[in-house]
N, C-alpha and C positions, 0 to 999 in steps of 0.2 A: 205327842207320841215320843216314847223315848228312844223307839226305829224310824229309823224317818221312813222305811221299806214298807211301814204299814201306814202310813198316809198316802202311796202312791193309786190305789184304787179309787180315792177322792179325787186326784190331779184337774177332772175334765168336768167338776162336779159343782155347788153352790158352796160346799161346805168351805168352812174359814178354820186354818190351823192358828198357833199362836206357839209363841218362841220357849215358853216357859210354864209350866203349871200355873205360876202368880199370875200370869196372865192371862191364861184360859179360865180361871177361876173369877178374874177380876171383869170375864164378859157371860159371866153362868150365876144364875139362881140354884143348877144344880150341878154337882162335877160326880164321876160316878168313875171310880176304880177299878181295873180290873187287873192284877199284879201276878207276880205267881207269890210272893212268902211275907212275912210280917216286915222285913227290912225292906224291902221294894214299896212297901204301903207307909212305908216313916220316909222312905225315902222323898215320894212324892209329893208328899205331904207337908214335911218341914222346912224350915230352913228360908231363906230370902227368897229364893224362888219357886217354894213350894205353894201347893193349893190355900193353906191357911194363910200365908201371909198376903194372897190375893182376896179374896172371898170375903165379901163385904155380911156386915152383920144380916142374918136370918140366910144366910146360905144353905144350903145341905149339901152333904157329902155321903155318895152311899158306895162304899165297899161290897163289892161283890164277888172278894177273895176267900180263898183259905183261910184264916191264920186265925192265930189261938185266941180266944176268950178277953184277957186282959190285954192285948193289943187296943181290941178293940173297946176297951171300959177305958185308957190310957187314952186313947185317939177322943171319944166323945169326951173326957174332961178336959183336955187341951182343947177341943175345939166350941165348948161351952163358955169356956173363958170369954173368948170371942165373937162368942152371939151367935153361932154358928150349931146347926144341928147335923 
């Protein structure tokens, strides 16, 4: 979570957070998005500690954002590269 204010309902619960995207990703077959704008969904997504660089081949990753069109054509070729749907 990128609030940590929205993890505190889990506090007392089974659920397991993790430090980073890359690493939420690197213990999920699926990671799922919920952002509010196209840069908050690259943001999450790229980068050393983002969802792709954790996400082992045959992953999926489903947005269930707003944003425009070629966000998301840009998002599925970067993440096809890498085995990842």
């Amino acid at each position: 979570a990128r609030r940590l204010a929205s993890l505190e309902p889990y506090a007392d619960t089974p659920a397991k957070s993790a430090s980073t995207p890359a690493e939420l990703a690197a213990a999920s077959d699926l990671v799922c998005l919920c952002v509010v704008s196209d840069d908050d969904v690259r943001e999450v997504l790229y980068g050393d500690t983002g969802v792709l660089a954790g996400m082992a081949d045959g992953g999926i990753i489903a947005i269930h954002s707003t944003v425009h069109p070629d966000t998301c054509a840009e998002i599925a070729e970067k993440a096809a590269a890498q085995g990842v749907s």
